[in-house]
N, C-alpha and C positions, 0 to 999 in steps of 0.2 A: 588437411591438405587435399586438392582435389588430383586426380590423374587424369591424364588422357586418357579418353575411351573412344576405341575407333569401334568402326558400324557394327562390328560382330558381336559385340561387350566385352571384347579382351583389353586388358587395359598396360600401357608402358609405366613401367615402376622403377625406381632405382632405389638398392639396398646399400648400405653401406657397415663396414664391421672394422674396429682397430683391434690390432693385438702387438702389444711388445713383447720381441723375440729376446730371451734371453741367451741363449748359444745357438751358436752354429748347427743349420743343419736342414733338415726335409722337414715343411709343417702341413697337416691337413688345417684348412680353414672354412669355415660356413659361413655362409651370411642367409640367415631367414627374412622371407616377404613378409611381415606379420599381413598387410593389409591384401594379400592374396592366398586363395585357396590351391592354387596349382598352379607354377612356374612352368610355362611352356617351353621356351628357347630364352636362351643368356642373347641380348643382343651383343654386348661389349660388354668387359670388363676392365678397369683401370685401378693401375699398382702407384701408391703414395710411400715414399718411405722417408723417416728423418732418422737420423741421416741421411743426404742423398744417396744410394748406393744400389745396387742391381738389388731389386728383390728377389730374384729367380726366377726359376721357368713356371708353369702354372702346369700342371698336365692332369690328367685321369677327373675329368670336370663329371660332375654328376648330380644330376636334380630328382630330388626326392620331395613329390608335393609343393611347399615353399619353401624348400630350404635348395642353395644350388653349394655345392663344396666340390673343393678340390683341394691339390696340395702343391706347394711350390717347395721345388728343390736349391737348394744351397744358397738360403738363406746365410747372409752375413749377422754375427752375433751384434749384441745391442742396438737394434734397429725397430722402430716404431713402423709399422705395415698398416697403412688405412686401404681396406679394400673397395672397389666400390662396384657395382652391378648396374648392369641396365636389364630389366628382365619383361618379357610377354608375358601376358598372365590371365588368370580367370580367377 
């Protein structure tokens, strides 16, 4: 799959991670760029969940290399969570 790459060589990626929550509660979540070496900035992120239902709040965001995590608070129990990323990268 190709990326965009604007004039600097940074290129726009987007990750995506599902995780079924089984209880209630606070979850840390990752999602890895395999196809990049260094996550610059999260441009956006967006919460999918089936059930429909609040997936939480997302706070404490943090990029390590290609991995960006965070953790969202008060998850509803039995809830499927696809998360998805927009990230800058090298």
């Amino acid at each position: 799959m190709a990326y965009p790459i604007i004039r600097d060589r940074r290129s726009f990626v987007r990750g995506t991670r599902t995780v079924d929550v089984l209880t209630a509660g606070n979850y840390a979540l990752t999602v890895t760029i395999p196809v990049l070496r260094k996550v610059e900035h999260v441009i956006q992120y967006e919460l999918y969940t089936n059930p429909t239902t609040d997936p939480g709040t997302p706070v404490n965001m943090v990029i390590t290399k290609n991995v960006v995590g965070f953790t969202l608070m008060g998850v509803g129990a039995g809830t499927t969570i696809t998360v998805q990323v927009l990230v800058l990268g090298t």
